[in-house]
N, C-alpha and C positions, 0 to 999 in steps of 0.2 A: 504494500500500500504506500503511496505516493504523496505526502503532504508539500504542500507550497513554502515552507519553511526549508525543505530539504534543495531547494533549489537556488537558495541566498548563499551568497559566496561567505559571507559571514560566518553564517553557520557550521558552512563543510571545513571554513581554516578552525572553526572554534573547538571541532572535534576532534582536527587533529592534532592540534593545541594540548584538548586534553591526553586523547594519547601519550604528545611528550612529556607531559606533566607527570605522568603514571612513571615512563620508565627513569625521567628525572629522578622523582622520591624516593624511587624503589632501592637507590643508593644510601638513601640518608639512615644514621647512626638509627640501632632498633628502638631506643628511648624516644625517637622520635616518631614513630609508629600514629599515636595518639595525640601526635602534639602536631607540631612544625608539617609534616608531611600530608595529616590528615587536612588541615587547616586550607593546603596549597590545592589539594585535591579537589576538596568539597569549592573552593574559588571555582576552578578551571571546571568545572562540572555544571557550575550554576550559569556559564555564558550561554552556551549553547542551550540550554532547559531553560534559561529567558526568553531566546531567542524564537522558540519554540513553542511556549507557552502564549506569546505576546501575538504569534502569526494565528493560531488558533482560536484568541477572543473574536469578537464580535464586531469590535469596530477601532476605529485607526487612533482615539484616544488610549484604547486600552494598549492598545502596540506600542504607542509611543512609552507610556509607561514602563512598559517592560524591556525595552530595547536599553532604556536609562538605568533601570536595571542591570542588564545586563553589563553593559559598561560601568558598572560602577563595580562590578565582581571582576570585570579585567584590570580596573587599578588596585583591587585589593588585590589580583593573584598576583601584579608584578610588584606592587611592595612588597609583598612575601617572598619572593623572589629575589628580590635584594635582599632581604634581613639574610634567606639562606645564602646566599653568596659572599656577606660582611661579617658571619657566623663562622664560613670554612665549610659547609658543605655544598655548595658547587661552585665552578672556577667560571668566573666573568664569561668565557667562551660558551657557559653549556647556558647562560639565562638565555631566552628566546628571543631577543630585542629585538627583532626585525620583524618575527610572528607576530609581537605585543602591537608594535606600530600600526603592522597593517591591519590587525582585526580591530583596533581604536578607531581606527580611518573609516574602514567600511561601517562600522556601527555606526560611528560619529555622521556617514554619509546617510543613511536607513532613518538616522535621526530628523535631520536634516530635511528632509525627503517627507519623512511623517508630519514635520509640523507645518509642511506647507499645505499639506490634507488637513490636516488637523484646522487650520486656521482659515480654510479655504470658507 
């Protein structure tokens, strides 16, 4: 089955996003299991299930809401993302910076987008 959410380029970088996120973690110290890792997870989890959840409402106020949503779970995963990289567990090469940019950009753009609906 075929939703209109799975055709947003947003959403397909945001999953794969999460993917690196998964095998990023899957390195960090086992103390952090419950902590630091689960933290970065449940971020990078919640972009895409925005994105997704926001395509699914009713109307394009509710989209917009959750698209800001959304983005606002990719500034939390890339904070996190620095804390683990000024912590010592990943080296500046493995954070995603170029992933972060352009999934900000496209949501930022969807944003963008909605509120000239939204306000039309």
């Amino acid at each position: 089955m075929r939703r209109k959410h799975h055709d947003l380029d947003a959403w397909q970088l945001a999953i794969g996003l999460v993917k690196d996120v998964y095998a990023l973690t899957a390195s960090f110290p086992p103390h952090e299991t419950y902590g630091l890792a689960s933290q970065i997870r449940r971020s990078a989890i919640s972009v895409p299930s925005n994105i997704a959840e926001g395509s699914a409402r009713l109307t394009d106020k509710e989209l917009l809401h959750f698209l800001g949503v959304a983005r606002g779970s990719l500034s939390e995963l890339e904070t996190q993302l620095i804390v683990a990289r000024e912590i010592g567990y990943l080296e500046a090469s493995q954070v995603p910076t170029e992933q972060l940019e352009r999934l900000f950009a496209l949501i930022s753009g969807l944003i963008n987008h909605q509120r000239k609906r939204v306000e039309k």
